[in-house]
N, C-alpha and C positions, 0 to 999 in steps of 0.2 A: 645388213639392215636389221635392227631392232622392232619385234612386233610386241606391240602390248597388248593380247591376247582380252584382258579387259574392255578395253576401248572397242574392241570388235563385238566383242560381249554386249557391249553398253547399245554400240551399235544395232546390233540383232535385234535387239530389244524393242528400240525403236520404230521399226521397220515391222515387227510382229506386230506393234499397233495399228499396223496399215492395210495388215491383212483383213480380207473379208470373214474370216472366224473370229479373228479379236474383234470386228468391230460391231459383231452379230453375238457375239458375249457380251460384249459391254453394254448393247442395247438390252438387250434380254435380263441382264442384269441391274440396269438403273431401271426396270421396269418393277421388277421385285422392291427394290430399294421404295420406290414409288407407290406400290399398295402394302396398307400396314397388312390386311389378312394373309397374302402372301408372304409379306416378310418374318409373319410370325411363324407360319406354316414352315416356310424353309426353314428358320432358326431350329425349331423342332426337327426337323429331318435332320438339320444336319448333327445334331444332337446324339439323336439315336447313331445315326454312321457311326461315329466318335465312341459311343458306347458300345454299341456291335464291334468295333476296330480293340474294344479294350478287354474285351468278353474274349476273342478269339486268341488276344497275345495271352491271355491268363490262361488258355484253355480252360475258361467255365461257359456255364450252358443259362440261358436267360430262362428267368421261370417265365410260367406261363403268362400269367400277367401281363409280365413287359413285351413278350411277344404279342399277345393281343393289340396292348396299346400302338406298339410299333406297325402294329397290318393297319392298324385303322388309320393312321397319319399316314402311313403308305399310300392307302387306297385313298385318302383328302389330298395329296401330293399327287397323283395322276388323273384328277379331276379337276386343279387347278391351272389353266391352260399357259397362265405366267410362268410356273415351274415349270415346268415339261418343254415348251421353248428355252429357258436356260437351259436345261439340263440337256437337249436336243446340240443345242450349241457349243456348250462345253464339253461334249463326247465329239466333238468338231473341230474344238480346240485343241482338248489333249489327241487325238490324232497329229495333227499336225506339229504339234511337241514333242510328240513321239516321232515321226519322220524326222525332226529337225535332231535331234537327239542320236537318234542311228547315223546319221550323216554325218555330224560333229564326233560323235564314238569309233569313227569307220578306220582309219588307222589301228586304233585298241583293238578290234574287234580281227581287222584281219593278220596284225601280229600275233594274235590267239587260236587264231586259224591255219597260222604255219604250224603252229605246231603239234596241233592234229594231223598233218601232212607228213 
């Protein structure tokens, strides 16, 4: 029997939209889409992320400045209760991404394990 490991793929995929994480992201998320102050707010977080993520592969250090700027959208991001529900939910999602991930890895994982043994 030929399995085409895609189509299971495609499968899963499907089936993650059924779940109560994807579909308490996806709310949480056309929520944001739905008020511009939030949408503008998260744009800007995620921004910074992107730029903290680019700071760190370069090993350089952000002047003060941009730290300032970045605490302060920080602190407007943990006051805005639309973010903080996505972000609630998507630390809900990639959990369960992550389990599904271990699980699909779990051959790889304990052929690497033999041979520590």
């Amino acid at each position: 029997m030929t399995v085409n490991i895609y189509d299971n793929a495609n499968e899963m995929s499907n089936v993650l939209k059924e779940t109560q994480q994807y579909t308490a992201w996806q709310a949480a998320f056309d929520n944001i889409q739905n008020d511009e102050t939030a949408k503008n707010l998260f744009g800007q977080f995620q921004e910074i992320q992107i730029a903290v993520q680019q700071m760190m592969q370069s090993q350089q250090q952000p002047k003060p400045e941009q730290e300032k700027e970045w605490d302060a959208i920080a602190a407007e991001v943990q006051k805005n209760e639309l973010i903080t529900v996505l972000l609630t939910a998507e630390q809900a999602l990639n959990t369960l991404l992550t389990e599904l991930n271990d699980i699909i890895t779990k051959p790889v994982a304990d052929s690497y394990a033999k041979l520590r043994n």
